[in-house]
N, C-alpha and C positions, 0 to 999 in steps of 0.2 A: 459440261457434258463429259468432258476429259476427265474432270478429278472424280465423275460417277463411275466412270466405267473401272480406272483405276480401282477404286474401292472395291467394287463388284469382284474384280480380277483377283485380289488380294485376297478376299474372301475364297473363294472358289479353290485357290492354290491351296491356304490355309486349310479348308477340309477335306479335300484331298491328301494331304499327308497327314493329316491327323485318321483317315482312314487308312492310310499306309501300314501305318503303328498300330491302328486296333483291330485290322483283319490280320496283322501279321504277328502280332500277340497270343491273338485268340486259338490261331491254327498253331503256333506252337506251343500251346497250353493244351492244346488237345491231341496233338503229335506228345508230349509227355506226360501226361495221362495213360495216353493208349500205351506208351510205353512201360511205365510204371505202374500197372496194372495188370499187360500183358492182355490188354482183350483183343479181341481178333472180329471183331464189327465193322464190318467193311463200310454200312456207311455213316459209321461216323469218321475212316480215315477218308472216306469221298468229300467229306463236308470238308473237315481238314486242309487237304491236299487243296481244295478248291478256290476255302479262301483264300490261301497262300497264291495261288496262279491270278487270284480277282488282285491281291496285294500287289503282284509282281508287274500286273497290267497297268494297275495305276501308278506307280512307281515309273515304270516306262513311258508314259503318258505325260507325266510331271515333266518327267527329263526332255521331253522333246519339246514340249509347250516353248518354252522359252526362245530355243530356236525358230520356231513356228512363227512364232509373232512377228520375230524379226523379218521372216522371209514377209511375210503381209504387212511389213513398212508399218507395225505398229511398236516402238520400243519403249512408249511409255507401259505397254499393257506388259512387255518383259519384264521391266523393271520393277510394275506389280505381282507379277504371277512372282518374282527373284525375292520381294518382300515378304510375301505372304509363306512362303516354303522355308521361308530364316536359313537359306543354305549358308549363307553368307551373312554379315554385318552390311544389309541394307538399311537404311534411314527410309523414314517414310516420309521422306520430302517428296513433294509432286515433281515428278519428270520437270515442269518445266523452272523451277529453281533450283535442279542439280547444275554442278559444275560441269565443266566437260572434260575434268579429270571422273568423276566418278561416272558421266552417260559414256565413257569410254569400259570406264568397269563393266557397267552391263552388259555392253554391248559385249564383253571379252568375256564375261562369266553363262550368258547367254548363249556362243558358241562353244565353249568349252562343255559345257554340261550336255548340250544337245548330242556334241561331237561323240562325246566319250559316252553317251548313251545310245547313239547309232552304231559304232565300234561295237558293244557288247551286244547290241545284239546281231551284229553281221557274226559274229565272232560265237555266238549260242548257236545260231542258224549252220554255223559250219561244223561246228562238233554233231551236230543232231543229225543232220548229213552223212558224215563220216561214221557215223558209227550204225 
């Protein structure tokens, strides 16, 4: 049941960031379009803009996943959502035949990534404020 969910997990991560890259491709293929063309179509920079913010959300989403799991006491399913996103040189050894040099990795690449993606967005939240 552990190495399903695992897999499941790996999956899920994996096209999430492969949607990362192809709504954040596309909106700037059509951010230089509109540019290099000079059209003034509002909604295709609405379309645009939009995927870029659905990109931005998933991207934020990713980042926080991993911390997430850990808070719900699950860090095999970090360790797959940390495989499936290739931030890092994960091995896709199941949690439970990792070393406890590398379920320290996750555990350390798990808060780091969550941290530094909580950070940026307190840190957007306060420019957006300020200005």
């Amino acid at each position: 049941m552990k190495q399903k969910s695992e897999i499941k997990t790996r999956k899920i991560s994996r096209n999430i960031i492969i949607g990362i890259y192809t709504l954040f491709f596309i909106s700037a293929g059509i951010g230089g379009v509109i540019k290099a063309l000079g059209l003034m179509w509002k909604p295709l920079e609405v379309f645009g803009v939009t995927l870029f913010a659905l990109s931005a959300l998933l991207l934020l989403t990713s980042g926080l996943t991993p911390g997430a799991l850990l808070i719900l006491q699950t860090p095999w399913l970090a360790h797959a959502w940390l495989q499936g996103a290739r931030l890092f040189d994960f091995s896709y050894t199941p949690w439970d035949e990792l070393s406890s040099s590398r379920k320290i990795n996750t555990y350390f690449y798990s808060i780091l990534i969550s941290t530094l993606t909580l950070v940026g967005i307190i840190e957007l939240t306060i420019q957006a404020v300020r200005k």
